[in-house]
N, C-alpha and C positions, 0 to 999 in steps of 0.2 A: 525549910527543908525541901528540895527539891527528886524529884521522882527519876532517876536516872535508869534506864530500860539498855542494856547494852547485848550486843548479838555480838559473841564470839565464837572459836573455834577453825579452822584449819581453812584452806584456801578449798575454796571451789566447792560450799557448801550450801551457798541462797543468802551470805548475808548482804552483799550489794543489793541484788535483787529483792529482799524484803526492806530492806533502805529505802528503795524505790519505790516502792507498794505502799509503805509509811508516807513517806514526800507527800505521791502523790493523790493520797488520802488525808490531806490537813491534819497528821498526827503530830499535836505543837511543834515542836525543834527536832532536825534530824540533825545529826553532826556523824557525816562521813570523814575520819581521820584518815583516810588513806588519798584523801580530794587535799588535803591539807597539810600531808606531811610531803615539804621539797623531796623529791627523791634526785636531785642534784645533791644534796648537802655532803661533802665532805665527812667521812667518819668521824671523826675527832670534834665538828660541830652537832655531829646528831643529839648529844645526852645535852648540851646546854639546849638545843631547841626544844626535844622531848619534855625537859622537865617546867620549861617555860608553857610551851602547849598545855601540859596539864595543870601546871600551879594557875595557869587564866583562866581555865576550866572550873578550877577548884573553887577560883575566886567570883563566877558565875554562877556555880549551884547553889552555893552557901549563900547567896545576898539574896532570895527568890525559892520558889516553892511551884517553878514549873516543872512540866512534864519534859524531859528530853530524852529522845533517840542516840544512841551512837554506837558507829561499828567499828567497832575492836574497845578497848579499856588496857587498863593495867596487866589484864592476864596474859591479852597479847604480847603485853613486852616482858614480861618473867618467861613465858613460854618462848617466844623466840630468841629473845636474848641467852638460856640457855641451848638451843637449837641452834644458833647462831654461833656460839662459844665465843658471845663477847660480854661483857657488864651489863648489868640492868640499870635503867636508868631511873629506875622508884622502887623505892623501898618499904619498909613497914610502916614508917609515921603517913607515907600520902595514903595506905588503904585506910590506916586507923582512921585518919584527915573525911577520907571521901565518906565510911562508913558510918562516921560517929555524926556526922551532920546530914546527908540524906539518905532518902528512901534508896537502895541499889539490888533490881531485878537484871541477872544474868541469865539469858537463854545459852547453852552450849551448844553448838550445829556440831554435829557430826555425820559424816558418811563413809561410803567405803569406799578403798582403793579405785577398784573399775569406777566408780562412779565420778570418783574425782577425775580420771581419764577420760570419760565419757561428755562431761561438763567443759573440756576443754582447757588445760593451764595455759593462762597468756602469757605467763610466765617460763622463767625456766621449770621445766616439770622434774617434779621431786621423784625420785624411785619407790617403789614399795615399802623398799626399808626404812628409807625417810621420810615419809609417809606416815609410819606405821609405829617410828619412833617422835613424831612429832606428835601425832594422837598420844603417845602415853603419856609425853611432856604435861600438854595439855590435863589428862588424867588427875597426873599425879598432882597439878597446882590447884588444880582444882578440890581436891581432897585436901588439900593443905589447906587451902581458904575457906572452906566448909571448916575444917576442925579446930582453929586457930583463929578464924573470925567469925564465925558464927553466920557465915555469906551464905546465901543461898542457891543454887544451879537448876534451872530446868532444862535437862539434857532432852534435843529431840533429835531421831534419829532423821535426815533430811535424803535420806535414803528412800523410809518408810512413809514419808507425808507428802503432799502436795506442794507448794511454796502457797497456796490460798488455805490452807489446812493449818500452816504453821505461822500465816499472816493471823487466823482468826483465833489459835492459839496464844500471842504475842498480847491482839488487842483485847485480848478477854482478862488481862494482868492491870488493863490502863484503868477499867473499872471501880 
């Protein structure tokens, strides 16, 4: 059974940045998905690569009982996939799959609007609205995966903490 630690939540909230802090503190395996998913791929390639990404994933946690890092999971893609208004590319059986054979600690980052402004979007920058609809998104799957799986969320507001506050938060779960 392996220990799966996953930092999700909204763009421009610390989770690159405690990625980093992870790395570069020998915290075992980091797996940054966003270093690893082509953003060249053709729409209509993304869900067979997606589900390949995570079924190899799957097939690594389950054979081993390390510790791993990674930034984004499954929630990421329920939450932007509807945010997105396309298909999701995993479904029930891979949470059952991920849940029923490892340990899975989900940190939620959240911030607020200004702050995400403030942090810089490298991106296209979302509007308030979209913003503020993609936080509920988030909310609300999150609430579903608490009541339907039994998953667990430590929300921190990354607004209100330090990224060295919410680093020592993080590894005080590796214990």
């Amino acid at each position: 059974m392996a220990k799966l630690f996953v930092l999700e939540g909204v763009e421009r909230c610390g989770k690159t940045s405690l990625m980093r802090m992870l790395k570069e503190n020998n915290h075992e395996i980091v797996i940054n998905t966003e270093e690893k998913f082509p953003q060249y791929l053709p729409e209509e390639q993304k869900k067979p690569y997606t589900l390949g990404f995570i079924d190899g994933y799957l097939n690594i946690f389950n054979s081993n009982n390390k510790t791993y890092f990674l930034d984004r999971f499954f929630l990421s893609e329920f939450c932007f996939s509807e945010f997105k208004k396309r298909n999701t590319y995993v479904n029930a059986d891979y949470i059952k799959k991920i849940v029923k054979n490892n340990r899975v600690v989900t940190f939620y980052l959240h911030n607020t609007y200004s702050d995400y402004l403030l942090r810089g979007p490298k991106n296209k920058m979302l509007t308030e609205a979209h913003y503020a609809e993609l936080q509920f998104i988030f909310e609300k799957n999150i609430k579903w995966l608490e009541t339907d799986y039994n998953l667990g969320f430590i929300r921190i507001d990354s607004n209100q903490k330090t990224l060295q506050e919410i680093y020592q938060i993080i590894t005080n779960y590796i214990k």
